[in-house]
C-alpha positions in Angstrom: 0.0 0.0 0.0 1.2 3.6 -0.9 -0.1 6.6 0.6 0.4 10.5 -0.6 -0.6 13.5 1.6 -1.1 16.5 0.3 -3.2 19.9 1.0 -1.4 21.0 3.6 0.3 24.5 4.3 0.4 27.9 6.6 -3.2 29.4 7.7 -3.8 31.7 10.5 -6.2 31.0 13.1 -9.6 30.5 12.4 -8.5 29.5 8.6 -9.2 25.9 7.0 -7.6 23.5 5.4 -8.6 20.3 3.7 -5.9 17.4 3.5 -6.0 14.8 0.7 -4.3 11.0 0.7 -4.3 9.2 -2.6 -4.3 5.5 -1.5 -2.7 3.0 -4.1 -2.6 -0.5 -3.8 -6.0 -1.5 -1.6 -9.4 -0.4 -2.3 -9.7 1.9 0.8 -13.6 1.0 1.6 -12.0 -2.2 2.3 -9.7 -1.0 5.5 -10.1 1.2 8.0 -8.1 4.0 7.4 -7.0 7.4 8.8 -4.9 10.5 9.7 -2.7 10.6 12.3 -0.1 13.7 13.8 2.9 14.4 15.0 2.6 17.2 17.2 5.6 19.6 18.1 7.2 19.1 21.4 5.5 16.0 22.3 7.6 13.7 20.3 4.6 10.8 19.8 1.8 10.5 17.4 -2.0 11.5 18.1 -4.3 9.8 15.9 -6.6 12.8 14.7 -9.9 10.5 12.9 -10.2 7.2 11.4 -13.3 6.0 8.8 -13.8 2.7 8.9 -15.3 0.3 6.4 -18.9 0.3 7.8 -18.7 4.5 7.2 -18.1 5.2 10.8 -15.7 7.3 12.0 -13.8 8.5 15.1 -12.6 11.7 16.3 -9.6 13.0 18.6 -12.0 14.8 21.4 -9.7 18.1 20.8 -10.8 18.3 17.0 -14.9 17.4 16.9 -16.8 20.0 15.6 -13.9 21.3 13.7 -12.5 18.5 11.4 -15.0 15.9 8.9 -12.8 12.8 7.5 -14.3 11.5 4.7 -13.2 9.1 1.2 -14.0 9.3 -2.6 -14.1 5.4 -3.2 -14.3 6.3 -7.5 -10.5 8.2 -6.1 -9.4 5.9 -4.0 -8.4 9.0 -2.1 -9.4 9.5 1.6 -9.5 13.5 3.1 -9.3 15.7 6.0 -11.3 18.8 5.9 -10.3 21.0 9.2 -12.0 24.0 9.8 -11.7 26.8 12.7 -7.9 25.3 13.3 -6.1 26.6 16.1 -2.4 26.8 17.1 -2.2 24.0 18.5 -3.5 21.9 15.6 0.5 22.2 14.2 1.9 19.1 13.1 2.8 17.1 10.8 -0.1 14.9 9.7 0.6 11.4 8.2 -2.1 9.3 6.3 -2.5 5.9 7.6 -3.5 2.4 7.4 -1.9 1.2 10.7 1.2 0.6 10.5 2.0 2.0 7.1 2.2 6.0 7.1 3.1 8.0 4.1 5.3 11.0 4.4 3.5 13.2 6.3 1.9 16.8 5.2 3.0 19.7 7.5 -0.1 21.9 8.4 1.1 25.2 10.1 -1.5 27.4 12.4 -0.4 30.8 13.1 -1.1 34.4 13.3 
């Protein structure tokens, strides 16, 4: 399996962004899939929201309200819309079906 963030960049506070991950080498309605960060700092990964192949999906606490995963099955490509993002939501943010990552986007929140 390959995966290939893009969409992310430098927005102030408040701004959005919406993250993309071409999948290549599994139909991604098949596997639960997801985006994952790596936060300043904190040296670790917080897994940010995951669809899974019934449609359902799961949310870090910190990010509901704000962020809406969601997958174009015709794309194979799974994305990340996040609205209202705050400082805090720096990172880099990795696409993932656990354990494989790819590269990693780097989403920048500042004023």
């Amino acid at each position: 399996v390959q995966l290939v963030e893009s969409g992310g960049g430098l927005v102030g506070p408040g701004g959005s962004l919406r993250l993309s991950c071409v999948v290549s080498g599994i139909f991604i309605d098949a596997y639960t899939l997801g985006w994952v960060r790596e936060v300043p700092g904190k040296w670790e990964f917080e897994y940010v929201s995951f669809i899974r192949e019934d449609d359902s999906t799961t949310y870090l606490d910190s990010v509901k309200g704000r962020f809406t995963i969601s997958r174009d099955t015709a794309k194979n490509t799974i994305y990340l819309q996040m609205n209202n993002l705050r400082p805090e939501d720096t990172g880099v943010y990795y696409c993932t079906k656990p354990p494989v990552r790819g590269r990693g986007t780097q989403v920048t929140v500042s004023s």
